[in-house]
C-alpha positions, -999 to +999 in steps of 0.1 A: +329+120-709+293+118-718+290+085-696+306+100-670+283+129-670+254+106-665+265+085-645+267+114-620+238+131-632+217+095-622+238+096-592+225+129-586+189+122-590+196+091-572+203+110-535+183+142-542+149+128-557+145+090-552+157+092-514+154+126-507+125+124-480+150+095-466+177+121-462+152+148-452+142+128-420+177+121-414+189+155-409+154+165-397+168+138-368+199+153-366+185+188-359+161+181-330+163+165-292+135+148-279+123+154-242+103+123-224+077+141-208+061+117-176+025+108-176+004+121-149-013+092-129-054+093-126-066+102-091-078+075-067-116+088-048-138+075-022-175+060-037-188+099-038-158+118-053-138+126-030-105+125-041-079+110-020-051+105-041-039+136-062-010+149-084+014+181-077+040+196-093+079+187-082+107+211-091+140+186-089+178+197-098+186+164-121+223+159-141+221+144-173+252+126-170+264+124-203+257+157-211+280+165-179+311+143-190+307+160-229+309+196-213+335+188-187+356+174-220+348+210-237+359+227-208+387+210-189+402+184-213+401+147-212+380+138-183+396+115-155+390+077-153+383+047-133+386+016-134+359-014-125+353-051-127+324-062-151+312-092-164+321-099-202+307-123-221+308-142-182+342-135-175+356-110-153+370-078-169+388-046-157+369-017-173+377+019-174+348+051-178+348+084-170+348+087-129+319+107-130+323+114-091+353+137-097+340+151-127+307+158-105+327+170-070+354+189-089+332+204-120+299+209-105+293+211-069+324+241-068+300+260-084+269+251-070+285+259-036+295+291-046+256+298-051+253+278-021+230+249-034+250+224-031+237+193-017+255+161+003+247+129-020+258+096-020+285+090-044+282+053-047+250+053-060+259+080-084+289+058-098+265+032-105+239+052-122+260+063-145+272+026-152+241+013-154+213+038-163+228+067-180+198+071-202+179+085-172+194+118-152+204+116-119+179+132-088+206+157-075+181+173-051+148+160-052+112+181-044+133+213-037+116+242-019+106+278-029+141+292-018+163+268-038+142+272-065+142+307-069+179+305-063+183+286-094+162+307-111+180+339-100+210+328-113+228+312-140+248+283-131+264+277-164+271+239-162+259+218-190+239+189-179+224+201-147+190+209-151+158+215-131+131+195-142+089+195-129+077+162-124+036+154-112+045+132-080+018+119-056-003+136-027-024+113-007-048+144+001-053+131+036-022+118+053-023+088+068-059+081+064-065+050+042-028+044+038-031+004+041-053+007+011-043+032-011-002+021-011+026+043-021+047+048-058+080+048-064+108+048-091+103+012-114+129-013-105+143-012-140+147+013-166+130+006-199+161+013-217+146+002-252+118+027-248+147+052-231+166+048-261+137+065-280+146+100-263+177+127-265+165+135-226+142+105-202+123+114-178+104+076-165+070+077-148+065+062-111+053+025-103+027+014-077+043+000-052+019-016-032-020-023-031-044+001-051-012+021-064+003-011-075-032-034-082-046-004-104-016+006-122-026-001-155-053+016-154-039+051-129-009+052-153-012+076-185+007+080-216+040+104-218+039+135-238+074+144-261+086+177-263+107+185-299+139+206-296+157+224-322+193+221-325+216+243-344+243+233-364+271+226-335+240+205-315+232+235-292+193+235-282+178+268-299+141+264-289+111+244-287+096+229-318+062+218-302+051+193-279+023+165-277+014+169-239+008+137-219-022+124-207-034+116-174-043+081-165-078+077-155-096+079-125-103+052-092-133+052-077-130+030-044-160+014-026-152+032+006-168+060+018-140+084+034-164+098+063-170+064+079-133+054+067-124+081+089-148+073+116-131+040+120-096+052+121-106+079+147-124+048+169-096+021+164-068+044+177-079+038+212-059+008+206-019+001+196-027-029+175-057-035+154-081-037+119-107-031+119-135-034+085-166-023+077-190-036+048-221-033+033-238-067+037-261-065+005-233-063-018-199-068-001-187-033-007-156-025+017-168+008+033-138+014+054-110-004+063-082+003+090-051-007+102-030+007+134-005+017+138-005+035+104+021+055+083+020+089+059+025+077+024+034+111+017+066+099+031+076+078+002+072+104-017+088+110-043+115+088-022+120+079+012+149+085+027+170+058+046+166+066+079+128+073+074+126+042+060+147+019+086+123+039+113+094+022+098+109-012+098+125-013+131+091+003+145+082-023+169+046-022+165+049-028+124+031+002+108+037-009+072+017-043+082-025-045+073-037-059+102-065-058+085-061-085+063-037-105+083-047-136+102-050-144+137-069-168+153-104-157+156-116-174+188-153-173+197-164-154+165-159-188+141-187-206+162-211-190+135-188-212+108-192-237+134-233-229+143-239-234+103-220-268+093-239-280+121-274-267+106-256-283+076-262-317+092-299-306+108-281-302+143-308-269+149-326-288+177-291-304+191-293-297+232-258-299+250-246-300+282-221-277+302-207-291+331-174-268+329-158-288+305-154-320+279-129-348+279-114-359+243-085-382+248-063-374+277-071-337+270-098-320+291-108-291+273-122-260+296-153-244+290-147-205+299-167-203+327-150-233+346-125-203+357-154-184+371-165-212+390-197-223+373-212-242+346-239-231+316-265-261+320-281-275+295-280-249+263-294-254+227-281-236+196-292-198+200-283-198+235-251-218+233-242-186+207-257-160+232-234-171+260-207-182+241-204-220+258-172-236+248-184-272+258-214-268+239-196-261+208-171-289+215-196-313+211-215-297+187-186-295+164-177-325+168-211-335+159-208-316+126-177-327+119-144-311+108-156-320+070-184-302+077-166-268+094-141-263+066-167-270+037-187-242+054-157-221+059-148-225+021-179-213+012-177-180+033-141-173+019-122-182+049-087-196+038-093-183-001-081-152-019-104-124-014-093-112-052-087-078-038-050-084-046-038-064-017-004-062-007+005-094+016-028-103+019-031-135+042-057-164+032-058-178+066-062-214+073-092-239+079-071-269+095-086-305+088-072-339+081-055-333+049-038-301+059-027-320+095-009-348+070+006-319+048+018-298+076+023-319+103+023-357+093+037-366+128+004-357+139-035-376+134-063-356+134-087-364+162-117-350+178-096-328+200-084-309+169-116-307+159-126-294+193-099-268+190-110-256+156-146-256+167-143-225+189-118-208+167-085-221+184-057-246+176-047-236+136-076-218+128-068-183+112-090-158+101-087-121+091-111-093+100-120-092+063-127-127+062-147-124+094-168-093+080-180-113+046-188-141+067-211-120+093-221-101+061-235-135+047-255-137+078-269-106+083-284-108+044-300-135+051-271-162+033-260-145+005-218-142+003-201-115-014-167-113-028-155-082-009-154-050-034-129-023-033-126-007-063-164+005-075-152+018-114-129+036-127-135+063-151-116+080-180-112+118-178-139+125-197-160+102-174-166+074-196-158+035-182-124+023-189-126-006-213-106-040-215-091-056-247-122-072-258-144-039-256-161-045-225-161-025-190-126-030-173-142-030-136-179-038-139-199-025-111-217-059-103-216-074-072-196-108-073-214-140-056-192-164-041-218-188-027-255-189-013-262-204+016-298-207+015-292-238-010-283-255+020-303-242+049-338-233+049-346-198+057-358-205+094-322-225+103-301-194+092-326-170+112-320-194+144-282-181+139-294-148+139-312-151+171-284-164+190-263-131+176-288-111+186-291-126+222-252-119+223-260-081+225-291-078+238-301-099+265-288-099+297-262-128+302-250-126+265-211-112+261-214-083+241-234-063+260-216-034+256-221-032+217-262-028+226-277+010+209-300+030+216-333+029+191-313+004+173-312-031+177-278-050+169-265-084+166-227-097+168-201-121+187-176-118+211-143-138+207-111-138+223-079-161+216-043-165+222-015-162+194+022-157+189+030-132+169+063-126+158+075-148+190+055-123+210+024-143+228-008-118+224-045-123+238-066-109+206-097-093+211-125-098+184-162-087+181-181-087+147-215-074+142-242-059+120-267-035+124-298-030+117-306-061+126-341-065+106-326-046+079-287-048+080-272-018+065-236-025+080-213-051+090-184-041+113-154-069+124-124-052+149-095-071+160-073-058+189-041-075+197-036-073+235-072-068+243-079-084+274-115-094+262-138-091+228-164-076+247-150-050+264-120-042+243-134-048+202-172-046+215-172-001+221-149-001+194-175-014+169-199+004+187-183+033+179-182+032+141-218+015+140-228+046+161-215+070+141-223+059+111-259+052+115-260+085+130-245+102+096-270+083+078-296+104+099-281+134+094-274+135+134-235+135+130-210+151+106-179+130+103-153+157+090-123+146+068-091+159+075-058+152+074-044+124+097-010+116+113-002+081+116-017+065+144+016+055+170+019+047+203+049+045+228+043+012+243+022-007+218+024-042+238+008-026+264-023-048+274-057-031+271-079-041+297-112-020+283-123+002+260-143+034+263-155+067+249-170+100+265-209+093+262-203+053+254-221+025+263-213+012+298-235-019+301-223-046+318-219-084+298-200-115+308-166-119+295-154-148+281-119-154+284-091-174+257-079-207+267-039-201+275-033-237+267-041-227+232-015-207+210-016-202+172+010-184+152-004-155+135-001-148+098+010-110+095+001-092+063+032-091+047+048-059+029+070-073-008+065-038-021+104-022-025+103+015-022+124+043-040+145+047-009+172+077-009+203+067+004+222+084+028+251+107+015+284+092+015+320+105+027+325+107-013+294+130-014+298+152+014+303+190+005+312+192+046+340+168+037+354+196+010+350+225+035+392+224+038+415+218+020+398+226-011+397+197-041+422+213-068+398+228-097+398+216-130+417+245-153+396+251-184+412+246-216+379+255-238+348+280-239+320+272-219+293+252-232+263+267-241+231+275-224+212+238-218+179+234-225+161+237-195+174+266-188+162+279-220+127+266-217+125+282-178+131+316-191+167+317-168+187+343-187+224+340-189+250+359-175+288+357-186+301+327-163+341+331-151+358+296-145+346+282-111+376+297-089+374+285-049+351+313-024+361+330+005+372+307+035+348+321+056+315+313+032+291+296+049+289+259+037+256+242+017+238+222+039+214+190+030 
């Protein structure tokens, strides 16, 4: 007896002393829910604080599935089933689980109608939530507006498991403006069902999707908060314990300054098809950068819906595309790649003759002005770049070499990753000997190709990106930059974000990628920038429509035949930088279907330098406002010219691209896979249900109890009858 007594007694002390903080947490467990509160993303800004990229609160109707199926079992009985074919341990097995669609169409929407909130869905993807994510609730109706809203909070709609959350979604600030650079979020592509496992209640956080959204993630993304709930003894939710708030991520401060951002996207939509970038030469900071035809990345937001979606990838003219950084053939512009290899090899005194053309093989390759009906003479360097002689260049290209070209081109960044790591980015190509016996081993290189590539044709791509950090080298003097988007970025409290090892994440130092000056003396690179110069402002030279007044600027003209797409396209190009003893900007526009560089890219250019030298004077006031996506009807439309009220109407010879000569461009490509909203289905329409009615569910139990959310909104209950069917005449919920 005695033994027994203790051995009870040790028992005893056992449980209640020597694991009683053990069985205190486990009960503790038992009598609270946890709520995944999402982190709030840090806001993206332009280089003086201007914030682009904000948060705002979204009111959503969610179902928490499981909590659905458990009060639909409290209510009605055993819930119905379905049957599916899954993969067991690799073999195919029939599989039954609550069909969540009746339970939803029969349990729920009946008295959501009766309210008259409910909402068409799509039923198949509903089915496969539940299969496959059931940690995370289901987006009934997603950013709701004041009147549903206040319908939900009016009354009481007495269903467990349907809930209305607030989530912080995006707002770019300004519409369409910048929307090739800042990108879009959207849902992740997989639930995190370890860390969802974690939580009574998940609510995820968005993904970036594509460029600065998706290349700064890491960094924009903050940390969840958890909310504690207090459960009573039969697992009802009672209250709120307390909370540990999330954080916001931190902030992104771009390199571009939204004034002139939005001084080139008011210039470049003169045009259907075009990029257009503008950069600081003296450090390679992207100022602006532009794209048309644009799109709202508001409309992703928080998910695009089907059709929206299929309209913006049917859209002939490819708004979703960065022509910006795609690649096209660059035609007349690349003769300053070509112009240095040459100075590489000591060609500045070289002296070439036009006499409307040059002969390599059984190929006679025009000069432009043969179809004009006369020759350029005898030209040397600057004036060979002034007028923009194609034989000259054929020779002196050849002269270089094609070794020579791409080395050059290498060192400006043409055909290499920028490191900007912007969605579908193209590198571009510089063709030579070992990419002809790679690519096209039928062929041998020969001093036609290197012709070709010598005025910027054949397989010679370039983007307007690439062709601003080259003109930016130039216009310092021989200095190139890696490009620069992102300037810092900055936790709340306005300290630098730091990496693993302690130091600043995204240092503000300008990156070099090569100096030219440890090739060419300081007098060869300035013969470069003569020619430029002649381009614009001496009469004869093809962009005489960029010229200023009071300021002096220098560029090139180009214009070149590609297929994009299997559509054949004349693209326009002018780069240039301005001032030109002191160069404070660098602007490169590409038009597809512009007739000529000069007088389609030239005003274009002129526009933005205009404007934003102006601004720097305090002469002009570039307002920021919201933007619609830039669209046109016809966007294959051939420009012949370019102009603006006030513009510059001088008059320049225009070159023209050889026909003979066809390249297929390199489109920015889009990999970035939205949160797209499917269409409802016929299983998910509540018009469908209008008559006959479904047969109700007859409830065999009490209700369940107030949910949670309900509770922490402050809706107060009202005794709920069994959902019985409403008048025939009641007016039907609508999407």
């Amino acid at each position: 007896m005695l033994m027994g007594m203790g051995a009870l007694g040790l028992r005893l002390w056992w449980i209640q002393v020597a694991h009683g903080a053990e069985w205190t947490a486990q009960l503790r467990g038992s009598s609270q829910a946890t709520v995944r509160i999402p982190s709030v993303r840090g806001e993206i800004r332009d280089r003086n604080g201007l914030a682009l990229v904000q948060n705002r609160a979204s009111y959503e109707v969610d179902f928490y599935l499981p909590e659905m199926v458990k009060g639909y079992r409290e209510r009605f009985g055993p819930p119905p089933l379905t049957e599916y074919r899954a993969i067991i341990n690799g073999m195919p097995k029939d599989q039954k689980e609550p069909d969540i669609i009746q339970i939803v169409n029969n349990g729920i929407v009946p008295r959501l109608d009766n309210l008259d909130l409910a909402r068409d869905y799509n039923a198949g993807q509903l089915a496969r939530h539940y299969r496959n994510d059931t940690e995370v609730p289901f987006s009934y109706i997603k950013d709701i507006d004041f009147r549903t809203m206040a319908k939900f909070s009016e009354h009481d709609v007495g269903l467990p498991g349907v809930d209305i959350a607030i989530k912080p979604v995006r707002s770019y600030v300004y519409g369409a403006l910048a929307a090739h650079i800042l990108g879009y979020v959207g849902a992740p592509d997989d639930t995190n069902k370890e860390e969802a496992r974690k939580y009574t209640f998940y609510q995820g956080d968005v993904d970036g999707k594509s460029n600065i959204e998706k290349s700064m993630d890491e960094y924009l993304r903050g940390k969840p908060g958890v909310r504690y709930l207090r459960r009573n003894a039969k697992g009802t939710i009672e209250g709120v314990l307390h909370e540990d708030p999330p954080q916001q991520g931190a902030n992104v401060f771009l390199t571009l300054d939204a004034r002139i951002q939005a001084t080139a996207e008011e210039a470049l939509r003169a045009v259907s098809r075009a990029g257009a970038v503008v950069i600081d030469p003296n450090n390679g900071n992207i100022l602006a950068m532009v794209s048309v035809p644009s799109f709202d990345p508001n409309t992703f937001i928080p998910s695009i819906k089907a059709k929206d979606w299929k309209a913006l990838q049917k859209d002939e003219g490819d708004p979703l595309v960065s022509r910006a950084v795609s690649a096209l053939p660059p035609g007349s512009t690349f003769k300053l790649i070509t112009s240095l290899a040459g100075l590489s090899k000591s060609l500045q005194n070289a002296r070439y003759n036009c006499s409307g053309g040059v002969s390599y093989g059984d190929h006679y390759f025009k000069c432009w002005v043969a179809e004009k009906h006369y020759t350029h003479g005898t030209l040397g360097l600057a004036d060979a770049i002034k007028v923009s002689c194609d034989s000259f260049f054929y020779q002196y290209g050849n002269a270089a070499g094609i070794q020579s070209i791409d080395a050059v081109g290498k060192m400006l960044g043409i055909g290499e990753e920028s490191g900007l790591q912007l969605t579908g980015e193209q590198m571009g190509n510089l063709p030579g000997p070992e990419w002809m016996q790679v690519h096209h081993p039928q062929e041998r290189w020969s001093q036609a190709q290197t012709a070709n590539v010598s005025i910027g044709q054949g397989y010679t791509l370039v983007s307007p990106l690439q062709l601003a950090i080259a003109y930016a080298t130039i216009a310092n003097g021989g200095v190139c930059y890696y490009p620069r988007l992102v300037d810092k970025v900055l936790n709340q409290d306005g300290t630098p974000v730091l990496d693993e090892h302690g130091k600043v994440a995204v240092p503000q130092t300008p990156r070099v990628r090569s100096d030219l000056r440890n090739q060419l003396s300081r007098d060869q690179i300035e013969l470069v920038r003569k020619g430029l110069w002649k381009v614009v402002n001496e009469d004869g030279g093809t962009g005489g429509k960029a010229r200023l007044k009071d300021v002096q600027v220098a560029g090139k003209t180009g214009t070149a035949q590609a297929t994009d797409r299997g559509h054949k396209d004349t693209v326009a190009w002018f780069a240039c930088f301005a001032p030109f003893d002191n160069p404070k900007y660098v602007v490169a526009v590409m038009v597809q279907g512009g007739e000529h560089g000069g007088s389609v890219a030239g005003p274009i250019a002129t526009r933005i330098l205009e404007r934003t030298l102006a601004m720097d004077k305090g002469e002009f006031d570039m307002q920021v406002a919201w933007l619609a996506p830039a669209h046109k009807s016809n966007p294959f439309q051939m420009i012949k010219d370019v102009s603006y009220a006030g513009g510059n109407l001088a008059g320049n010879d225009e070159e023209d691209a050889d026909a003979s000569q066809n390249a297929d461009a390199q489109m920015a490509s889009s990999d970035a896979s939205p949160d797209v909203e499917p269409e409802a289905d016929s299983a998910g329409s509540v018009q469908r249900r209008a008559a006959p009615r479904v047969a109700r569910a007859v409830p065999v139990a009490a209700p369940a109890p107030r949910n949670f959310f309900q509770r922490l909104f402050g809706i107060r209950r009202q005794p709920a009858p069994a959902p019985t069917p409403p008048p025939p005449n009641r007016r039907r919920g609508t999407r």
